[in-house]
C-alpha positions as CSV (number, residue, x, y, z in Angstrom):
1,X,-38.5,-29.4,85.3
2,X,-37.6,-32.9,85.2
3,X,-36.9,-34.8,81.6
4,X,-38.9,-37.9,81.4
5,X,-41.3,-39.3,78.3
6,X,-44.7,-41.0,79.1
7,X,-47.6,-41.6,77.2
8,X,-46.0,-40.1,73.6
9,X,-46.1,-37.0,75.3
10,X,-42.9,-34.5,74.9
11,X,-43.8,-32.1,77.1
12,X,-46.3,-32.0,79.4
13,X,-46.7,-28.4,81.6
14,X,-49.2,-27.9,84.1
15,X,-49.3,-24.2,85.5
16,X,-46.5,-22.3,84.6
17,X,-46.6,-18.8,85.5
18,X,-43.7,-15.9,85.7
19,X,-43.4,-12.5,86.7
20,X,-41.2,-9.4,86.2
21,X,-41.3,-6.5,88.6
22,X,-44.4,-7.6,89.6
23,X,-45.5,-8.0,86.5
24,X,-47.3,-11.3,85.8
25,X,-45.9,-12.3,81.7
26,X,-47.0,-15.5,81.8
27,X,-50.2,-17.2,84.1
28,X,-50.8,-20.4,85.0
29,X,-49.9,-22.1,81.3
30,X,-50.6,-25.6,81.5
31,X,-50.1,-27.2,78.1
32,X,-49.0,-30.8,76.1
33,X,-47.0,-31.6,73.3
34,X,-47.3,-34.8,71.0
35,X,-44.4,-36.4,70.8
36,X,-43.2,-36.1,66.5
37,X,-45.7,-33.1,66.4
38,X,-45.0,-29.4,65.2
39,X,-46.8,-27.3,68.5
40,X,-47.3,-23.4,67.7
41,X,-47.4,-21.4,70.1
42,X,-48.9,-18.2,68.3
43,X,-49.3,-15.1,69.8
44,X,-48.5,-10.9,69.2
45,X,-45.2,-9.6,70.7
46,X,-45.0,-9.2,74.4
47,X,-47.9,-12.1,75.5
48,X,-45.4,-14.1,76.9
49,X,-44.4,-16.5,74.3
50,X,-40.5,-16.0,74.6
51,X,-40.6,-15.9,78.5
52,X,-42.8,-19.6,78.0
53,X,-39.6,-21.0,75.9
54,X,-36.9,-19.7,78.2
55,X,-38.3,-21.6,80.8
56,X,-39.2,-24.5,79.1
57,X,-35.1,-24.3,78.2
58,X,-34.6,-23.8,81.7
59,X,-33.1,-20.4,80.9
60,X,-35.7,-18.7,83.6
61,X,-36.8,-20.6,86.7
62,X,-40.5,-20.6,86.6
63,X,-42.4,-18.8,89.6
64,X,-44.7,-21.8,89.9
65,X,-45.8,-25.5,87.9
66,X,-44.3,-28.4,87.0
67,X,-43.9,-30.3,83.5
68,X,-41.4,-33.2,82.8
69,X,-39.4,-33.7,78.8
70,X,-37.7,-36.5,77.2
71,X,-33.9,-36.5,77.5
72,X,-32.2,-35.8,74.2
73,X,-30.3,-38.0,72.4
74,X,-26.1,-38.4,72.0
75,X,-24.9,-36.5,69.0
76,X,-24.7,-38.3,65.9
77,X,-24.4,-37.5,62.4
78,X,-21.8,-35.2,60.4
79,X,-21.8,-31.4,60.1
80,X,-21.1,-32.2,56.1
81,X,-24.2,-34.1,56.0
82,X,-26.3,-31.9,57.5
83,X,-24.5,-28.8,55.2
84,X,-25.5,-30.9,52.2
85,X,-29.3,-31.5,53.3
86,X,-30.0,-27.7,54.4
87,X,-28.7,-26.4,50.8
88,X,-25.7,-25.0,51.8
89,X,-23.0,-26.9,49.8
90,X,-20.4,-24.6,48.6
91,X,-20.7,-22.2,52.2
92,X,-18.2,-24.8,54.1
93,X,-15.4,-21.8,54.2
94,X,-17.5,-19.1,54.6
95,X,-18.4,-16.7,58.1
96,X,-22.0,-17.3,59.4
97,X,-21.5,-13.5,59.5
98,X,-21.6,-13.1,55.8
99,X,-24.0,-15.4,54.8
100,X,-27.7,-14.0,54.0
101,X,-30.9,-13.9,56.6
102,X,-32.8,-17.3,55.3
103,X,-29.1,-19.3,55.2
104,X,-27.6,-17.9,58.5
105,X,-31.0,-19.7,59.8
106,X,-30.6,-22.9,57.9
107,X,-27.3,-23.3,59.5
108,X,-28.5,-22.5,62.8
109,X,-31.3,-25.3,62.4
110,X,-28.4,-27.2,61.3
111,X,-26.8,-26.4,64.8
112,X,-28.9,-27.3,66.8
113,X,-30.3,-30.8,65.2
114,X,-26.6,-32.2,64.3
115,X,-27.1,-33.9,67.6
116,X,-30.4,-35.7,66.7
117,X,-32.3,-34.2,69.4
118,X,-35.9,-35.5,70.2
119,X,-36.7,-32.1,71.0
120,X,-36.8,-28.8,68.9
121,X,-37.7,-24.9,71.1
122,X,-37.9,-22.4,68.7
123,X,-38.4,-18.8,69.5
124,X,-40.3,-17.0,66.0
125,X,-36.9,-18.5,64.1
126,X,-37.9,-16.6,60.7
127,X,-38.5,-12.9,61.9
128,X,-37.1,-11.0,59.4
129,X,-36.3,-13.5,56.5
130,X,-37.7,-13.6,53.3
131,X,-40.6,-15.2,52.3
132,X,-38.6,-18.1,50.3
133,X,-36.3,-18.8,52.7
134,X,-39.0,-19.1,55.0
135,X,-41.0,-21.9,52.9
136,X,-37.6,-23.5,53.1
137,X,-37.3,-23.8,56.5
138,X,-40.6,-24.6,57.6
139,X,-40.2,-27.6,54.6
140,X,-37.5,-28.4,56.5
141,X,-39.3,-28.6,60.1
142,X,-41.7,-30.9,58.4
143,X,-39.2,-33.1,57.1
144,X,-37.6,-33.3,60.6
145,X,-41.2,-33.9,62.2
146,X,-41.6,-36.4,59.6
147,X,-38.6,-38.4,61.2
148,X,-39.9,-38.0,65.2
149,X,-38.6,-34.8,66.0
150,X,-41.0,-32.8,68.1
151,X,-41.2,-29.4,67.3
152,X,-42.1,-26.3,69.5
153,X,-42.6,-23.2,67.7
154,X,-43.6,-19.4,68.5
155,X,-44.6,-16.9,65.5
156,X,-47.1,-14.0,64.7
157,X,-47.1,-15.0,61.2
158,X,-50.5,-16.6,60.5
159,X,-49.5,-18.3,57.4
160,X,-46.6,-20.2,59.5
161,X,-49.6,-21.2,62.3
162,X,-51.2,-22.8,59.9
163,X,-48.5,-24.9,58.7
164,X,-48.8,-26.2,62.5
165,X,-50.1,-29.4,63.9
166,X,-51.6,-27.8,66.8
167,X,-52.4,-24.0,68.0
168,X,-51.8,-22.5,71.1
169,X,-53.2,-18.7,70.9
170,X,-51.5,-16.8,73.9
171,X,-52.1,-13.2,74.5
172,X,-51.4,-11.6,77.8
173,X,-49.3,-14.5,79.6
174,X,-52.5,-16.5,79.1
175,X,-53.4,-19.8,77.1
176,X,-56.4,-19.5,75.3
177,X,-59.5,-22.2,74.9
178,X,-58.3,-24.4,71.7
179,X,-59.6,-23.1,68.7
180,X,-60.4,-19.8,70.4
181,X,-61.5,-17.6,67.0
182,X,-61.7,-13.8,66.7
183,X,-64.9,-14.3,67.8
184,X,-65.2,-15.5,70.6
185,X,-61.8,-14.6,72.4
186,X,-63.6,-11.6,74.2
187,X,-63.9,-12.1,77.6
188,X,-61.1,-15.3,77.6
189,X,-58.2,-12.4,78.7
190,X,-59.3,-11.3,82.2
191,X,-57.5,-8.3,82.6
192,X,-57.2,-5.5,79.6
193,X,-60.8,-6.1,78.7
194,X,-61.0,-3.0,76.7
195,X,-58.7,-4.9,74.0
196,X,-60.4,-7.5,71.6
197,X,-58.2,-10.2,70.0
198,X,-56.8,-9.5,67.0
199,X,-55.7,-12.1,64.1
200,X,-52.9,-9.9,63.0
């Protein structure tokens, strides 16, 4: 992977596939990402959407295709800042331990955009938070699109899809056509045809 922008494009992945065992988890994903856009990437547990991340991370070396990113920015900015903008005022002192589900992931999205990165990967971020805590954080993922940050996001919740710029259904390792519905995803999955597609 090689980190370069072009075109307002943030990332831009042309066959990506991965296997386990012998197992192919991910097949030949090719996808692009507007540069200041929120991208989800939406599919049920196991179709390959945390394998996709890692390698987009560069966590796992990718069996085969190529994409290129923009570098990130230098760190700027103060952690008190960013503490006072994510609610948490009054939390300075305390463990990230002890603090509840939705805030332990406000800091964390504090962590990771106190640098000011261009770039945001994240991997179904409000599994097992509340329902309030999660309108706060996606509130806050459209604030920080609102000021350029592209965002990358993976979920099975459909109400957090369709807070989304752009879709990406993946089931099975495999990309869907755009827009693929209920009703006509039969047929897109070559193998496992006995399985239908399934909006849950």
């Amino acid at each position: 992977m090689t980190f370069a922008p072009a075109n307002g494009i943030a990332i831009d992945v042309k066959g990506l596939s991965k296997s386990f065992g012998g197992r192919e988890v991910v097949h030949e994903l090719s996808m692009q990402v507007k540069r200041g856009s929120i991208y989800g990437f939406l599919g049920p547990n196991g179709s390959g959407k945390t394998t996709t991340i890692r390698m987009l991370c560069g966590l796992l070396t990718p069996d085969s295709g190529e994409g290129t990113f923009y570098g990130m920015r230098d760190p700027r900015g103060t952690a008190q800042d960013m503490i006072k903008r994510l609610g948490l005022l009054g939390r300075e002192g305390q463990l990230a331990g002890e603090l509840s589900g939705g805030c332990k992931q406000r800091l964390a999205l504090g962590a990771c955009t106190l640098p000011n990165p261009q770039l945001l990967l994240l991997d179904e971020p409000t599994a097992g938070v509340d329902p309030k805590a999660r309108r706060d954080f996606w509130n806050e993922i459209h604030a920080l699109a609102g000021h350029g940050l592209t965002v990358l996001v993976s979920t099975h919740y459909m109400d957090e899809a369709e807070r989304c710029h752009e879709i990406a259904y993946i089931a099975y390792g495999r990309r869907l056509r755009p827009g693929a519905s209920t009703t006509n995803c039969i047929g897109s999955i070559p193998r496992r045809r006995s399985r239908t597609c399934s909006s849950s």
